[in-house]
Every structure is written in C-alpha cells, then in structure tokens.
N, C-alpha and C positions, 0 to 999 in steps of 0.2 A: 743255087741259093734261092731259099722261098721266104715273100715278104707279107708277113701276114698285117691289118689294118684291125684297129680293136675301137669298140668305142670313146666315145670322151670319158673320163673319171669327172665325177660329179661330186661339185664342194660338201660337206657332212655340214646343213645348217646348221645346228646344235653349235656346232665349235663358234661359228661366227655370231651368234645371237648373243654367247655369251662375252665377247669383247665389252671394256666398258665405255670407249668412244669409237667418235665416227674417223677419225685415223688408222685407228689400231684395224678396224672393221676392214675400210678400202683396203689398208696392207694385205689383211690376210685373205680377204677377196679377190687380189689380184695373186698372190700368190695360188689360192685354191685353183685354179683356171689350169694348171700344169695337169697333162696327161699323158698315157702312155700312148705313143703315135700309131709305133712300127713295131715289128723283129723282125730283125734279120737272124735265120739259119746259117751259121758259118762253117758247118762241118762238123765233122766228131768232133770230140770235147776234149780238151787237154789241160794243163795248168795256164793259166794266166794270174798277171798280179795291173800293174799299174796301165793304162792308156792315155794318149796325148794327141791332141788337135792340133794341127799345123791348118792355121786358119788362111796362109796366102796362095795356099797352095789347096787347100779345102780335102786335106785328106785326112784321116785318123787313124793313129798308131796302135797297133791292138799287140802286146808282149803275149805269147803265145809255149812259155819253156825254153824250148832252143829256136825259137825265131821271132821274129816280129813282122806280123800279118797289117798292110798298109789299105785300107780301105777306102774308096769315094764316100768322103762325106756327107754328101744328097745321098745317094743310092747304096749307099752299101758294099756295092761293088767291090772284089780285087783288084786292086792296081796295082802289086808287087810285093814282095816281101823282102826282110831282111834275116839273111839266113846264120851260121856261127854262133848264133848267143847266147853262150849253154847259162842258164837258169837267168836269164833276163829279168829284171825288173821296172826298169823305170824306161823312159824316152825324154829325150830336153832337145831343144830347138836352140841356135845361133844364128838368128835372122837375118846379123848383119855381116855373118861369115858363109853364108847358105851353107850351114855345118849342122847335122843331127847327130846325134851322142846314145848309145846305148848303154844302162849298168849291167853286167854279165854278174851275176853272183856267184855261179859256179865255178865259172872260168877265172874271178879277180881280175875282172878285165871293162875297159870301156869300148864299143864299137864306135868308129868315128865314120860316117856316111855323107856323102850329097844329097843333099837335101831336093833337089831340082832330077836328079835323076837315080836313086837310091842304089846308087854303086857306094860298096866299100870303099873308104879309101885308107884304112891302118888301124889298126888295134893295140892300146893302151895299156900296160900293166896298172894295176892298180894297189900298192901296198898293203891294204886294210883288208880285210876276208870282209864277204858278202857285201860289194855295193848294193844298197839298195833303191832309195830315193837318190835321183840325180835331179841336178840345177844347175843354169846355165844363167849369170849374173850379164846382162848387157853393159853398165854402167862402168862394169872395169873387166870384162871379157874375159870372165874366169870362169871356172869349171867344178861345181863341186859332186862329188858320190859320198852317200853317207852310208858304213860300211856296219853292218848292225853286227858282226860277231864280233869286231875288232874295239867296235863303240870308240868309232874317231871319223873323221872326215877326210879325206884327199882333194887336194886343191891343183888344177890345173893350169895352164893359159889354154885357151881353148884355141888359138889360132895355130901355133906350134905343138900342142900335148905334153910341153917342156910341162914336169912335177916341180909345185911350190914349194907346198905344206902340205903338214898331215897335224891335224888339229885331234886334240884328247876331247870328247866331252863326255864321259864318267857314266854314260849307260848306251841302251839300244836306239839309236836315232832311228827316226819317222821321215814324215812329208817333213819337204823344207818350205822356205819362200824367202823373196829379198823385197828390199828395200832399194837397191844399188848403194848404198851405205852399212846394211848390215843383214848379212843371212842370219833369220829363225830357225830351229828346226824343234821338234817335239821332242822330245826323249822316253820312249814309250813304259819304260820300266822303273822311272825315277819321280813319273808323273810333275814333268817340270820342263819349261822352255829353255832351250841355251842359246842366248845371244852372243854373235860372232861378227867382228868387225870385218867389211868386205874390204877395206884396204892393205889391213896389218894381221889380218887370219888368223885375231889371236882372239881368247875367250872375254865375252863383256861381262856377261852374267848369266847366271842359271836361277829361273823365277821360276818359285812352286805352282802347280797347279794345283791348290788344296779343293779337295771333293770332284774332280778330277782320274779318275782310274783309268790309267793304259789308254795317252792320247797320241791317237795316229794322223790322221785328215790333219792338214794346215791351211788355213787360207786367210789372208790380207787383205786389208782394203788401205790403201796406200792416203789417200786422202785425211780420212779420219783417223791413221795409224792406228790400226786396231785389227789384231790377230784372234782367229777364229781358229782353236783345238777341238776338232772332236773326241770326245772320250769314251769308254768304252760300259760305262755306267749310266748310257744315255743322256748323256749330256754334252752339251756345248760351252765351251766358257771361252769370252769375249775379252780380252786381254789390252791393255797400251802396249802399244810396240816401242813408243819411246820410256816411261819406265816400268811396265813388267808390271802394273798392278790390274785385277781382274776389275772389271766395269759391269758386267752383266753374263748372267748363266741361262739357257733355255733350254727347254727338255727337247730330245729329239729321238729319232728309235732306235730301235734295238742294233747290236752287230755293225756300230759307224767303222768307216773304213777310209774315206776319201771324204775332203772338204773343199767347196770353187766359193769365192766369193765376185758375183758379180755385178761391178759399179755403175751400170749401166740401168739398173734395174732395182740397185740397192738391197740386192736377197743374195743369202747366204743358201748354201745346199749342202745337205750330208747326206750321203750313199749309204744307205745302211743294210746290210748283209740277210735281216732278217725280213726282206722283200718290202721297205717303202723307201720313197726317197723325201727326205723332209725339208721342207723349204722353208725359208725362215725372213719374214721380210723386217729392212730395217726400217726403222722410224727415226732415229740421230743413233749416234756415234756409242751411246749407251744403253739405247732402248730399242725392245727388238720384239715383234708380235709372233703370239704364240705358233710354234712351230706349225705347218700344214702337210701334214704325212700322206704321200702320191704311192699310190700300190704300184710295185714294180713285181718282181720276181727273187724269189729266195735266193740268195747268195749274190745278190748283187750290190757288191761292198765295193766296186771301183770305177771313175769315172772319168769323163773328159766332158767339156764344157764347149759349145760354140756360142763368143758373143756376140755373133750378128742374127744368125736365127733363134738363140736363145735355147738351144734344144739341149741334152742332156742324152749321153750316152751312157749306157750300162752294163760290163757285161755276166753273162754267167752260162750253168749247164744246164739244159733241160733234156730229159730222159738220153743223156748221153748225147747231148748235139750242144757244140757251141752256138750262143746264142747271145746277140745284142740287143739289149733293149731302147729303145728312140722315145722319150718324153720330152716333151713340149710345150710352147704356153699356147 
C-alpha cells in the first residue's frame, strides 16, 4: 500500500468576496479550509458502492463486490476483511449488540458479523431482490435493507434476525436515515421522500421532492429535523423531517452520490462523482452558505465520515488501482 501526501487545496477568493455578510463569509471560510490529505493505493480496482466508519473501533468498511475490505482508519491499513458478500452494498453498525450487518444484493441476503472480531456469525435471507441501503435503528433495534428492484424494505430485529415486515414504498429506495421514531429514505425514481414509522413499519407519507431529479445521499440533522437529499440535477434540497415541506435548496456538483451531515461542525457534505466534494455550511435550520466544492478525484460518489477528526473518506479507481481519497479540515 502507497500513501501519497498532496498539498493543501486553497479557498477560490472570488467565491468568498462575494458572500453578502460576515456570517455567511466565516461559514464558507471555514468550510473552504477542507483538503485532500492522503491516498491510499488499495490494489487493483474492483466494484465498490457504499463505505461506513465504525468510529469505536476506528476502522472503515470499504464494500468491495463480493467482499468487504476493513481498514485502519488513521492508516489505511488492512485489518481484515469480510469475505461471502456477493454484490454487497451497504455496512450498518449495532453498537449496542457489537453486531455488524452486510446488504448482499446479489445473493438477497444480509451478513450478520462481530463487530470486535469480524467472524461471521450467520446469514439472513432477505425477501425483497437487491438490498441496498441498510440501517440499523438503535432506538427500537431494528433492522432495515432497502431492496431497490423489489422497491419495498425488509424490516428486521437485529438481535435475533427474526423478519417483521416487509413495507411497499412505490419506487427505487436510496440512503436512508432515522430519527429512532421514523425512518426516511429517498426514492430515487419517484423523486420524493417516504416516511416510515419505526414503531408500526407502516408508511406515513411520501413528500415530493419538486426540482429535485434522481435523489440518492440522505442526511439528517436531528436537532433542527431537517433532511438533506442530494439530487442528481446538482442540487441539495433541505427538507422538515417532521412535515415534509422543503425549507431551502443549494447548488452542489455534478454526479452526487452520498450525503453526511455533521452536527458538530454544522456542515452538510456531498460526494459527488464528478471529482469535488462539496461542503455546505449551515447558518440555522433554513439557511445554508453557498456550497464550497473540495477537488477530489473523478468518480468519487461515496463516502464515510469521521466525527472526531472530521476527515472524509473517498473512494474510486485510478488507472485501474483502488484508490481512497482522505480530505480533511
């Protein structure tokens, strides 16, 4: 594995000169400050789709096709893989089951792993064709895969793998996110959010996402309830979680894939495919400074987030080598 060190990206004055106050300005000045750190070379290049941070454990889940490659989150490093998981997509965490969860697309299937020592421990049929996003609800220790050819969800217990429910929601579901009251999830061909009651597994509502094209990224901010879609017409649209009506839109780049909102910092990020990643600082609940687009590398549409060093992972293919990119503030 080789770890190349690249210089700092440097904020485009222009963008910031033209903010109209000194809020908006500090936002987007602290957000411009994010750069690209590291790569890491992971090998030859294969498919991959979603990655996930297991922050207590400081490692990162990199889905790999039929495996899931586990990495040192400082370093890069191999620490293990998880092997079986034909057409993988997603990784979810149960922190208070030390239980980790794989969607298998191909196979219709969930890996269920130790967390502390990534042994298998049993494999889940999953009724719906192609899991793809999976969520893991703390609040009532459920389990969901959102299964995009079947366009329904499967609902779990995650302690026992005992099947609840399998919930309709009427197109291609996306990223999800909870609330511990109510999973969101994107519907990417319907352009419209479906809310889901995490008690009674049944549908609340489906709010349009008007101007909106093909949104995948999901991200929350629990506080302010408010749901961040990326879409696929360069756009972000900032949503109430509690009723579904949009609050504010911000342009972001090209090719979004993956959406983190982090409350610690109050910035929004979108992974976007066509090599920046654009960061998005908040100002309140409704208002959001103009997005500040971080050159990454081409095709890097998916992400995983750490909230203690703040850093931002990437990944993609470069002349046929997998490849992570590491940005940073």
């Amino acid at each position: 594995m080789k770890t190349v060190l690249t210089k700092p990206f440097l904020a485009v004055a222009t963008l910031l000169a033209c903010l109209p106050s000194a809020a908006p300005l500090a936002a987007a000045a602290e957000a411009a400050r994010y750069a690209v750190q590291q790569r890491w070379d992971l090998g030859p290049a294969t498919r991959w789709d979603y990655l996930a941070l297991d922050p207590q454990r400081e490692r990162l889940f990199v889905t790999r096709g039929d495996h899931v490659q586990v990495l040192d989150a400082g370093t890069g490093k191999p620490v293990g893989e998880i092997a079986g998981t034909a057409g993988v997509h997603g990784v979810a965490f149960a922190q208070d089951l030390k239980l980790g969860f794989t969607s298998n697309g191909r196979a219709n299937s969930v890996t269920v792993f130790d967390l502390d020592t990534l042994q298998v421990k049993r494999e889940l049929p999953v009724k719906g064709a192609n899991p793809d996003a999976i969520l893991y609800d703390p609040a009532t220790r459920k389990l969901y895969t959102f299964n995009g050819k079947s366009q329904d969800v499967s609902v779990f217990d995650a302690a026992s793998g005992k099947p609840l429910a399998t919930i309709a929601v009427g197109g291609k579901p996306e990223f999800a996110a909870t609330d511990g009251k109510r999973v969101y999830v994107n519907i990417e061909d319907r352009n419209e959010i479906v809310a889901i009651d995490a008690g009674t597994d049944r549908v609340l509502a489906h709010w349009p996402l008007a101007g909106c094209e093909e949104p995948s990224g999901l991200a929350l901010d629990t506080t302010h309830a408010r749901l961040f879609s990326v879409c696929g017409n360069r756009t972000m649209m900032v949503t109430d979680s509690a009723s579904g009506k949009v609050v504010a839109r911000v342009a972001i780049g090209d090719h979004p894939d993956a959406a983190y909102y982090d409350a610690g910092s109050a910035t929004v990020f979108s992974s976007n495919g066509a090599g920046t990643l654009s960061v998005v600082r908040q100002l309140d609940a409704d208002h959001y400074a103009p997005a500040v687009e971080v050159p990454t590398l081409k095709g890097a549409r998916t992400m995983a987030f750490d909230p203690a060093s703040r850093k931002v992972f990437l990944p993609t293919a470069v002349d046929k080598t997998f490849t992570m990119v590491v940005v940073g503030p």
